[in-house]
N, C-alpha and C positions, 0 to 999 in steps of 0.2 A: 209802575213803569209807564210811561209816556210813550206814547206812539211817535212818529216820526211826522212830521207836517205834509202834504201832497204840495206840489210844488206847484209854483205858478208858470202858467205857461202863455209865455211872450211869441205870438207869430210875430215878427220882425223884418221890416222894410230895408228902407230908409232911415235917415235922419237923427235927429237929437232924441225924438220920445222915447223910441226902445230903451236907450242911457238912462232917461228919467227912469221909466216903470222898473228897470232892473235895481239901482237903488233905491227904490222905495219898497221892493222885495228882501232887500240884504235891510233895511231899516226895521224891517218887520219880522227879520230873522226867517225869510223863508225861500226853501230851494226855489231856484230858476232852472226850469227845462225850455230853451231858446228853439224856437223852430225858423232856422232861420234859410234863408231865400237867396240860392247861388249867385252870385255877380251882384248882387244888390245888398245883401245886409253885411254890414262890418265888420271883418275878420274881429278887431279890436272887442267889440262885444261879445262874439262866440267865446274869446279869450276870456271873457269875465263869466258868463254863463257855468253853474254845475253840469249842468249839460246841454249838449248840443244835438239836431236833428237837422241836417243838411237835405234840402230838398231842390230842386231843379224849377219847379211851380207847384201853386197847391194841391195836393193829392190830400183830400178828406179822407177819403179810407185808410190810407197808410197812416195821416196822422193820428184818427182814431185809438187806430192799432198800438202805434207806440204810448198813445198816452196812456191806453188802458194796460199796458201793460208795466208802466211805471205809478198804476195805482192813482192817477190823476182823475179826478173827480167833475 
């Protein structure tokens, strides 16, 4: 049995990159957990994201938290 991949996780602006780095993670077959950034990151990308983490500004400990509890490495 094969484990399940940890997923990549995109903190998320602005701009075209995030688009980039989120397809090059579906290229390589692997979950996107998007942490992305109120008024500022793409509704359109959270759309394409497995998962989403809406945050206001960066909080390191609360991201922490959820990474570690989605097994993110």
């Amino acid at each position: 049995m094969t484990a399940e991949p940890s997923p990549v996780v995109l903190l998320a602006g602005e701009g075209q990159m995030p688009f980039r780095v989120l397809e090059g993670a579906r290229e390589a077959g692997q979950p996107l957990l998007l942490v992305a950034v109120e008024e500022t990151t793409s509704p359109d990308l959270a759309n394409q994201a497995d998962e989403v983490i809406w945050v206001r500004h960066l909080k390191l400990g609360r991201l922490r938290k959820e990474c570690s509890e989605r097994n993110v490495k």
